[in-house]
N, C-alpha and C positions, 0 to 999 in steps of 0.2 A: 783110506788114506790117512794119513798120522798127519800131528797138529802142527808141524815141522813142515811140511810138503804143501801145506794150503796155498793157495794162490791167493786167496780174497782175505787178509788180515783179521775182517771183519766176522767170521765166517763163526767162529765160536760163540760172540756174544751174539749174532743173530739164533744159531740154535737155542741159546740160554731164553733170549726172547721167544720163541716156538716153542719153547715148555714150558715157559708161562701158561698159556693157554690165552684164548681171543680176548675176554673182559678184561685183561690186566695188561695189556702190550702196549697201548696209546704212551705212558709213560716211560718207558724203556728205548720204546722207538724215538722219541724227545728227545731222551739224554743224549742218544746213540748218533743223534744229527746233531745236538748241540755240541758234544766232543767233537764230531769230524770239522766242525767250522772252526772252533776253536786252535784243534790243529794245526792248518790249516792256514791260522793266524801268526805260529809261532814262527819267532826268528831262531837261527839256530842256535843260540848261545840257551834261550827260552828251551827250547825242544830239549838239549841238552841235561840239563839240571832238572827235566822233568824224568828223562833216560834214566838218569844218577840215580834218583830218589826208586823209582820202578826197581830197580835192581836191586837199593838197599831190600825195601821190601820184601822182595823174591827171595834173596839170600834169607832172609827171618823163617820163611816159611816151610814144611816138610817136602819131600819131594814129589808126589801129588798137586799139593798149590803151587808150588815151583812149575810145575810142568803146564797148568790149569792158568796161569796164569803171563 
């Protein structure tokens, strides 16, 4: 299934965490819950200017991390 087609948003940084390997996941899974609350929290003008900035980023990057990201 391509990265586009996902149903679960989430679904890529869970793999990235799965390759981690088991000793190093406690801290990834942390972030990974502390994003979604944070989220979560935002209002949309918040959400917004977080959007904005993601995409400057994204434009910076080659088409690979564009796509990766």
């Amino acid at each position: 299934m391509s990265e586009s087609g996902l149903t679960n948003p989430w679904e890529p940084w869970q793999r990235l965490i799965d390759s981690i390997g088991p000793d190093y996941r406690t801290v990834p899974f942390r972030a990974r819950d502390q994003a979604k609350a944070e989220i979560d929290d935002l209002d949309e003008e918040e959400f917004g200017l977080i959007a904005s900035e993601a995409r400057a980023v994204a434009s910076s990057l080659d088409e690979e991390g564009a796509r990766l990201t």
